[in-house]
C-alpha positions in Angstrom: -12.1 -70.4 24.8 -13.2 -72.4 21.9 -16.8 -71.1 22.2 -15.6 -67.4 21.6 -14.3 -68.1 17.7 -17.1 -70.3 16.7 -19.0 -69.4 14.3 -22.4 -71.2 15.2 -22.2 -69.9 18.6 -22.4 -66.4 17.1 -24.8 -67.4 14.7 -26.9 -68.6 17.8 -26.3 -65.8 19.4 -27.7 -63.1 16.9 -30.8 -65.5 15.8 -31.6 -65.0 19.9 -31.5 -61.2 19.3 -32.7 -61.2 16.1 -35.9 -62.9 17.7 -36.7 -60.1 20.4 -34.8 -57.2 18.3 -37.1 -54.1 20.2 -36.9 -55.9 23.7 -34.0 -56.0 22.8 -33.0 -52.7 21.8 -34.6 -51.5 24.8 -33.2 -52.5 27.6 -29.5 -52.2 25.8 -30.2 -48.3 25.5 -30.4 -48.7 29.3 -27.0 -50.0 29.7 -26.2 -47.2 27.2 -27.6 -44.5 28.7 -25.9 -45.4 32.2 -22.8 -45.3 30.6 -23.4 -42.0 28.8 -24.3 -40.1 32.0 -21.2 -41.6 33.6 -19.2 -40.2 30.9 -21.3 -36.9 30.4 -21.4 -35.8 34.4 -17.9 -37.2 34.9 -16.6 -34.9 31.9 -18.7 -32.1 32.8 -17.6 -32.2 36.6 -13.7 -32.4 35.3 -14.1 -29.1 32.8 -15.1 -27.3 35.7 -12.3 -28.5 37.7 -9.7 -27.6 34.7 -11.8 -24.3 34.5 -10.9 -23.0 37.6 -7.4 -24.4 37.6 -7.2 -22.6 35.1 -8.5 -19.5 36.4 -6.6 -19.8 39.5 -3.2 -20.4 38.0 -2.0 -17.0 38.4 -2.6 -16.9 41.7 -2.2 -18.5 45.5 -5.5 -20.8 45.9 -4.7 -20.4 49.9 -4.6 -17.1 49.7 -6.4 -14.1 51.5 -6.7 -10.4 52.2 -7.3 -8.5 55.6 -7.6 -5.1 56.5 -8.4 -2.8 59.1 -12.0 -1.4 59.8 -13.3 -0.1 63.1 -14.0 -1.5 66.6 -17.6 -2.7 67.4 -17.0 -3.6 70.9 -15.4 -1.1 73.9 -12.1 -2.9 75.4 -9.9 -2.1 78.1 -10.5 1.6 78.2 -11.2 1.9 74.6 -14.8 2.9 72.9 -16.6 1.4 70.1 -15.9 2.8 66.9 -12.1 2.8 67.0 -10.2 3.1 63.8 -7.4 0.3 63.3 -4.4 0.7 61.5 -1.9 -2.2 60.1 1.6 -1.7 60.7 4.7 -3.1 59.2 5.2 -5.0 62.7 2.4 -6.8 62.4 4.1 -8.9 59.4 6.9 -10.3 61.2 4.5 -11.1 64.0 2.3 -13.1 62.0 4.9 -14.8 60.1 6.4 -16.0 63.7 3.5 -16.9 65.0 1.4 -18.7 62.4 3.7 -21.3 60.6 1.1 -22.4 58.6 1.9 -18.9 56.2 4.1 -19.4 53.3 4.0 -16.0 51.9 2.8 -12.7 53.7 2.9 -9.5 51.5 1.8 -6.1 53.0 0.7 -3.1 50.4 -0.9 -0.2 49.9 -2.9 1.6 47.7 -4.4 5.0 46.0 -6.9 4.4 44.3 -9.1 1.7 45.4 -11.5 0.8 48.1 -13.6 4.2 47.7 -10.0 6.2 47.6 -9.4 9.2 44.5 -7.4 7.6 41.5 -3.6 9.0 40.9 -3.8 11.6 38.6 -1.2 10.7 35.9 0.4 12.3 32.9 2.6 11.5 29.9 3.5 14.5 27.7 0.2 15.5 26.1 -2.0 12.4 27.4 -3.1 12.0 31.0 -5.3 9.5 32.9 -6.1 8.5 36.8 -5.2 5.3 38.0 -4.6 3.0 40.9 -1.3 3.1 42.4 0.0 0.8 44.6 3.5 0.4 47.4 4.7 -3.7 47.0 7.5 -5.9 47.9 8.4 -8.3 45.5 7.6 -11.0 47.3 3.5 -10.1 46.0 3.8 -11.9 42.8 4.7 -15.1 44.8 0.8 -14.7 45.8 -0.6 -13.0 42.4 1.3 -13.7 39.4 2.2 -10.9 37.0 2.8 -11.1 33.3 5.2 -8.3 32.2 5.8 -7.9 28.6 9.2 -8.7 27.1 11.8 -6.2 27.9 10.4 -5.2 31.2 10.5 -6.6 35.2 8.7 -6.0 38.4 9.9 -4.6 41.6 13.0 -6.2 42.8 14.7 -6.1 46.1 17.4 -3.0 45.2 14.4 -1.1 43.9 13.3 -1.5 47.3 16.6 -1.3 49.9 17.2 2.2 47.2 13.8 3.3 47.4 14.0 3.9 43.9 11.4 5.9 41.6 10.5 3.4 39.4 7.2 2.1 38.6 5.5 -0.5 37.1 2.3 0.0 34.9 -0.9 -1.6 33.6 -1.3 -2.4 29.7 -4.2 0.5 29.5 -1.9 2.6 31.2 0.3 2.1 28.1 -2.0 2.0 25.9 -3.4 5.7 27.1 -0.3 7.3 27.8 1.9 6.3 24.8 1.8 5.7 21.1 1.1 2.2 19.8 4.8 2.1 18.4 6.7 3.4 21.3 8.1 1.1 24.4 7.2 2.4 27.4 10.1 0.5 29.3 12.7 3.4 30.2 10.7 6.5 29.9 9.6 8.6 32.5 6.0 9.3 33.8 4.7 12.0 36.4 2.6 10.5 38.9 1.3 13.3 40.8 3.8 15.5 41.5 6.6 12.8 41.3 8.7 11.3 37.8 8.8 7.9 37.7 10.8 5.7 35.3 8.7 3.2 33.6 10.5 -0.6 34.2 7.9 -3.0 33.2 4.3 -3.3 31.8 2.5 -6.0 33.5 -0.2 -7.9 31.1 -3.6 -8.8 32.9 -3.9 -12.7 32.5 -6.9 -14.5 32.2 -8.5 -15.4 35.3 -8.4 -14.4 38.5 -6.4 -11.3 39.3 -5.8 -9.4 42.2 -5.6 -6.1 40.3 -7.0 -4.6 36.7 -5.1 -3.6 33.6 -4.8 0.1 35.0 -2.7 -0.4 38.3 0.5 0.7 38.8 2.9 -0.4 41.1 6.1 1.5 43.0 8.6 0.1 46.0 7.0 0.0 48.9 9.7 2.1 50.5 9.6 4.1 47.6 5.8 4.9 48.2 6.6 5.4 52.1 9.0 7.8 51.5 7.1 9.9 49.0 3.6 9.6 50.8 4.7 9.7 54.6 3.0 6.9 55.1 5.3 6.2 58.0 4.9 2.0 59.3 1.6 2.2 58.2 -0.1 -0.8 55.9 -3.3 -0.4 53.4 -4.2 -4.0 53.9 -2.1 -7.4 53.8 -1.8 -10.6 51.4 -1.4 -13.8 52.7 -0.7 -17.3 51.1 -0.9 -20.2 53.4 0.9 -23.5 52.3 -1.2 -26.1 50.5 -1.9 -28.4 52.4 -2.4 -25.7 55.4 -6.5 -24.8 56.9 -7.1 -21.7 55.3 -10.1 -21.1 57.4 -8.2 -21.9 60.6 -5.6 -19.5 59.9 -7.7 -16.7 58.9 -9.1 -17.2 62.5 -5.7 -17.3 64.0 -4.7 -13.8 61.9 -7.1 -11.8 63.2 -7.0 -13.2 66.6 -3.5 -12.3 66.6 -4.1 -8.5 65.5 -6.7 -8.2 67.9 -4.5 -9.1 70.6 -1.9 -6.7 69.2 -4.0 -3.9 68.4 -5.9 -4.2 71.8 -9.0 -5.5 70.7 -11.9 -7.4 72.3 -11.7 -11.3 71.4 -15.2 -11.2 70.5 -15.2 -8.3 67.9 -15.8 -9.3 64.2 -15.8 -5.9 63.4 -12.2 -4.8 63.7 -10.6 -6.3 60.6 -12.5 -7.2 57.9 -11.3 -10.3 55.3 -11.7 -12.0 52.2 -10.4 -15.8 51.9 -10.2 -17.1 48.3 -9.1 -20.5 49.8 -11.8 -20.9 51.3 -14.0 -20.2 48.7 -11.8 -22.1 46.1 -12.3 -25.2 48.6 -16.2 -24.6 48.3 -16.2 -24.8 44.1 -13.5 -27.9 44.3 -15.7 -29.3 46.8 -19.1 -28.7 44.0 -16.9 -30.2 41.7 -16.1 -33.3 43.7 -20.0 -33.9 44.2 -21.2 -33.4 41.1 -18.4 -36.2 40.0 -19.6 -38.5 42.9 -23.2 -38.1 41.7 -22.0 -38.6 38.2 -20.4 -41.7 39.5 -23.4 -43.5 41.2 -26.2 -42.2 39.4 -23.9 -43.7 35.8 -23.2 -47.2 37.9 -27.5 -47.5 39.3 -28.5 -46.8 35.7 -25.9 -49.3 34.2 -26.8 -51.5 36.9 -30.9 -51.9 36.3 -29.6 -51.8 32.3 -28.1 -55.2 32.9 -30.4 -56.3 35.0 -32.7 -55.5 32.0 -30.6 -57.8 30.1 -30.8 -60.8 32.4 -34.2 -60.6 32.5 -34.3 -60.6 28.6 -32.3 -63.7 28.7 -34.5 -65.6 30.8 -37.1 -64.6 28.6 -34.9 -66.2 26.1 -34.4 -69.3 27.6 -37.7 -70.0 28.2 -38.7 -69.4 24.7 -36.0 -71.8 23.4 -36.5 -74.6 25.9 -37.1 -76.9 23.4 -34.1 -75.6 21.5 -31.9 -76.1 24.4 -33.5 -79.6 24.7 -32.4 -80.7 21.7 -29.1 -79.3 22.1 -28.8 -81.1 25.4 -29.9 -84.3 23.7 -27.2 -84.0 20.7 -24.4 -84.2 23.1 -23.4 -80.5 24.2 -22.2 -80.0 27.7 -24.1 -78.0 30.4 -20.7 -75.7 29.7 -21.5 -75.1 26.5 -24.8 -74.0 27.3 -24.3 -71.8 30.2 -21.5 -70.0 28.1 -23.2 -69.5 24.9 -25.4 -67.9 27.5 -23.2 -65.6 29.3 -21.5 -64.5 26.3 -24.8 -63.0 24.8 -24.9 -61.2 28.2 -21.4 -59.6 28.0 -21.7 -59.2 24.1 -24.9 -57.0 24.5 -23.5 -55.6 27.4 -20.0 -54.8 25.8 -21.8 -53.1 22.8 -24.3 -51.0 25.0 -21.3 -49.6 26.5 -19.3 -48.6 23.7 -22.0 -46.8 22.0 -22.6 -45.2 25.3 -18.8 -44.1 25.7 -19.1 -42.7 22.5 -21.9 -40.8 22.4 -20.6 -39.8 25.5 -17.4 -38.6 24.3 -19.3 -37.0 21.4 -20.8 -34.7 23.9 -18.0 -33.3 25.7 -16.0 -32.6 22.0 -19.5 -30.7 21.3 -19.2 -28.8 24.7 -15.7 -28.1 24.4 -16.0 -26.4 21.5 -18.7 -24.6 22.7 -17.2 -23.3 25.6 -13.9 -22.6 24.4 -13.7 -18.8 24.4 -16.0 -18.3 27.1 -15.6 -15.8 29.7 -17.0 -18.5 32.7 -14.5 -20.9 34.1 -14.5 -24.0 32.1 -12.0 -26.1 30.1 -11.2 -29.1 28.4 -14.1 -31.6 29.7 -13.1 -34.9 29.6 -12.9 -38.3 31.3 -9.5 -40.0 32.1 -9.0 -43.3 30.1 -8.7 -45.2 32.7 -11.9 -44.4 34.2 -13.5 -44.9 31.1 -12.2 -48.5 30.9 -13.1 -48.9 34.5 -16.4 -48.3 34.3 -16.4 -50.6 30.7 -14.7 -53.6 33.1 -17.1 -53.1 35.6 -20.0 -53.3 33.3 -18.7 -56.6 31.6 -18.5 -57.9 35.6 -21.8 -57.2 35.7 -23.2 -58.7 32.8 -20.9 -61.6 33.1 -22.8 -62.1 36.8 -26.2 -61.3 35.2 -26.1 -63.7 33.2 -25.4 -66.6 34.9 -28.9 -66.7 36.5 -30.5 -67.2 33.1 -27.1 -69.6 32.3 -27.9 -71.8 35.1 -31.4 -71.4 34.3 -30.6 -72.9 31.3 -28.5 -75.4 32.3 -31.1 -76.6 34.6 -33.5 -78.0 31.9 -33.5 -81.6 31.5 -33.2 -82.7 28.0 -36.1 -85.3 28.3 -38.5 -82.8 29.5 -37.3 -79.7 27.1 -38.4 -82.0 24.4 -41.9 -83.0 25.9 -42.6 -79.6 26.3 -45.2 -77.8 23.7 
């Protein structure tokens, strides 16, 4: 390791450069620029990956919805156009039937999907807003932020049917006075008081429902609305590691069996599966890293191929030099080092600079898209990978350049110094 610390070897080294400095230059902003995709795609691929963690945080990414539309197919005795209707039953059946669900939450609303808005008044101030039945076991699927002081529905408000509600943030906002807590007063939703218990916050990202739902027991709504067994629409986690697509299939194969339907009929109950589509960005994510990936390693790759070629070029222009060398007693080792470590040096450098530039980049696009309303976070590259792809480079150059090493090793000494 003598070579490495002295200083004539160096000296060597950058009068070589020194000779060819815009061939030279060239072909290491190759090496460079490999690296700097690498770094750039890799990072880029990554903040939209943290982006829609981070959207997704507050709630189930296996999740889904189905509800009930009409028939589209007659079956056994029935006509087309039949109206279907979810029922509390059909809960505990899926649950029994379908292990794969971790969390099955049925609801229903006023309000939404093309239904009139709950008329709702506070003293002087009034406004219409969604109102929705739950069980508690909904923000295990969609996570709800309540302010300090307040809750969501627990079980007793539910097994006491109790009038209590939980509201939205615009809710408060347009019902009471900036400086007065909301938590413990009472609010007439239709015809019916309610006492306020919580006010839920609307996170950022993905949420099932806006800053102006409201939400009541689900026994509670029942019992006020008649509503008897019947079910707006259902929420459904599956476990991680479960195939959201396969047990969407096996959910409404299940109801249609239930419910009396025809196999074949897509019609009947209608569904939305965030899973599925989460899977599909993840899976754009992935790519774009992969591309990232080998498009960084070909362009770092014909780089250092650049740079063995440069060397060559190099060793034929000193052939005399190395002749002479040769002839003053240094080893073929010597040689084919001094060779190799102007490879991995130029190599080495190229790929710093590129890491840097790259890095450079992604602080620029960070700060760009910090307070933007599109999913995207934090782009960056793990360390590790960085260095990976920094060892894998000095592999290659190491390799690379022992073609133009042994090339140089080659030369006779006699004949480098006949040679004009």
């Amino acid at each position: 390791m003598k070579f490495l610390f002295d200083s004539n070897t160096w000296q060597e080294i950058f009068g070589s450069i020194s000779k060819n400095k815009t061939r030279t230059i060239i072909t290491v902003i190759g090496v460079l620029w490999g690296i700097f995709i690498y770094v750039a795609l890799s990072g880029a691929a990554k903040g939209l990956d943290n982006g829609f963690d981070k959207a997704f945080k507050t709630v189930a990414m296996n999740s889904m919805f189905v509800w009930a539309q009409n028939t589209s197919m007659p079956y056994d005795g029935f006509k087309t156009g039949r109206p279907m209707q979810l029922k509390l039953g059909d809960v505990e059946t899926l649950e029994n039937r379908i292990p794969e669900i971790q969390f099955i939450a049925p609801r229903i609303t006023q309000g939404g999907f093309g239904s009139e808005p709950v008329y709702t008044v506070r003293g002087q101030k009034s406004g219409s807003y969604t109102l929705n039945g739950d069980y508690p076991i909904y923000t295990k699927i969609s996570t709800k932020k309540i302010f300090d002081g307040g809750r969501f529905i627990n079980q007793e408000d539910m097994d006491q049917a109790r009038k209590v509600i939980v509201i939205g943030e615009r809710v408060q906002q347009e019902l009471f006075k900036k400086e007065e807590d909301p938590v413990g007063a009472y609010i007439r939703v239709g015809n019916v008081y309610f006492q306020v218990i919580g006010v839920h916050k609307l996170a950022q990202g993905v949420s099932f429902d806006s800053d102006s739902a409201m939400f009541i027991p689900f026994s509670t709504y029942r019992k006020l609305y008649n509503s008897g067994d019947n079910v707006g629409y259902l929420c459904i986690a599956a476990y991680d590691d479960a195939d959201v697509v396969q047990v969407e299939k096996d959910i409404k194969a299940i109801l249609k069996s239930t419910h009396r339907v025809n196999p074949k009929d897509e019609r009947a109950f209608g569904s939305f599966n965030l899973g599925e589509r989460f899977g599909e960005i993840m899976g754009f994510a992935d790519g774009l890293t992969f591309m990232s990936l080998v498009v960084g390693i070909a362009t770092i790759l014909a780089g250092v191929i650049g740079i063995g070629n440069i060397l060559l070029i190099s060793v034929k222009e000193r052939t005399k030099e190395l002749g002479v060398r040769r002839a003053l007693g240094a080893t073929p080792s010597e040689v084919r080092n001094q060779i190799i470590l102007e490879s991995v040096f130029l190599t080495l450098i190229a790929g710093v600079v590129g890491i840097i530039l790259g890095a450079g980049l992604l602080s620029g696009l960070n700060a760009f898209t910090k307070d933007a309303d599109f999913p995207y976070a934090n782009p960056t590259v793990p360390i590790p990978y960085v260095l990976g792809a920094l060892a894998i480079m000095v592999i290659l150059g190491t390799l690379i350049g022992l073609i133009p090493a042994q090339r140089a090793v080659s030369i006779k000494p006699i004949d480098a110094l006949r040679e004009e």
